[in-house]
C-alpha positions in Angstrom: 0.0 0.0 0.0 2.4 2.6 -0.9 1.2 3.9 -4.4 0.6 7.4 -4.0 -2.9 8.0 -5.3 -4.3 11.4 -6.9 -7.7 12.0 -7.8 -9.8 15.0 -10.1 -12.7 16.8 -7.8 -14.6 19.6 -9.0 -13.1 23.0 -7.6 -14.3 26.6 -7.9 -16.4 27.4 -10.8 -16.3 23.5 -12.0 -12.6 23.6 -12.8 -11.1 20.3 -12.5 -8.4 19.8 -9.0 -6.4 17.6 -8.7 -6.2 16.2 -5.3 -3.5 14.0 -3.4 -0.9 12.4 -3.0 -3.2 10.1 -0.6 -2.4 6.4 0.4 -4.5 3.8 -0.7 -6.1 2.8 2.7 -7.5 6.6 2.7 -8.2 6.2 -1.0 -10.5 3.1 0.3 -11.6 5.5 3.2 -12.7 8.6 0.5 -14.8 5.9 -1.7 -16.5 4.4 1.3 -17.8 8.3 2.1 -18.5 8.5 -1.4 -16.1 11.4 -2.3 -15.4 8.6 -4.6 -17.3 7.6 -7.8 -17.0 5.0 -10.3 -16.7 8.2 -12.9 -13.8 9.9 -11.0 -10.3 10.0 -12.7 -7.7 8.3 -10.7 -3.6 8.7 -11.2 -0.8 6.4 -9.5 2.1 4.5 -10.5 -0.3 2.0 -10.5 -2.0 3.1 -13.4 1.5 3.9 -15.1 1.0 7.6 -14.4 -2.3 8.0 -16.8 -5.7 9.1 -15.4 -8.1 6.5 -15.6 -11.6 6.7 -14.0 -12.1 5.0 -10.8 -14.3 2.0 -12.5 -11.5 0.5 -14.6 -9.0 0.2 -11.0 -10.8 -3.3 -10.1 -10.0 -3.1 -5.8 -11.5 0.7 -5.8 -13.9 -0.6 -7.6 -15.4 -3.9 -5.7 -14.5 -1.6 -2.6 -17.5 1.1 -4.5 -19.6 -1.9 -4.7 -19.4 -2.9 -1.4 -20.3 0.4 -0.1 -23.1 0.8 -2.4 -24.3 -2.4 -3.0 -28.1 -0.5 -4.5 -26.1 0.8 -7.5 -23.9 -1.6 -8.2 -27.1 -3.7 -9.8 -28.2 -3.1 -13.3 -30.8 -0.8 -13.7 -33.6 -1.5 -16.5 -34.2 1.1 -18.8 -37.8 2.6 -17.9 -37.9 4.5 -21.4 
């Protein structure tokens, strides 16, 4: 757990901020709060330096479902 972990949040007038470095046990802590969504970008070594959103990094992810196990189903188009 040493990969130093940056994430995009909306700042002032919807610019994009980049936030970190964070470790990943508060990485798992800010996804259990849902600061976190499947949709955010995510940057670490692990991800070879590219910003990738948080639903293709499979732990952050099946930690996501976890904490919200209601959206993690499918949802039936009602259209």
């Amino acid at each position: 757990m040493s990969a130093g972990w940056y994430y995009m949040t909306t700042g002032w007038l919807r610019k994009g901020r980049r936030v970190g470095p964070i470790s990943e046990s508060d990485l798992l802590v800010r996804i259990d709060q849902g600061k976190i969504a499947p949709e955010t970008l995510l940057q670490s070594t692990k991800t070879k330096g590219k910003w990738v959103p948080m639903k293709s990094v499979g732990p952050a992810m099946s930690r996501w479902m976890k904490a919200n196990p209601d959206d993690a189903t499918p949802k039936k188009n009602l259209a």
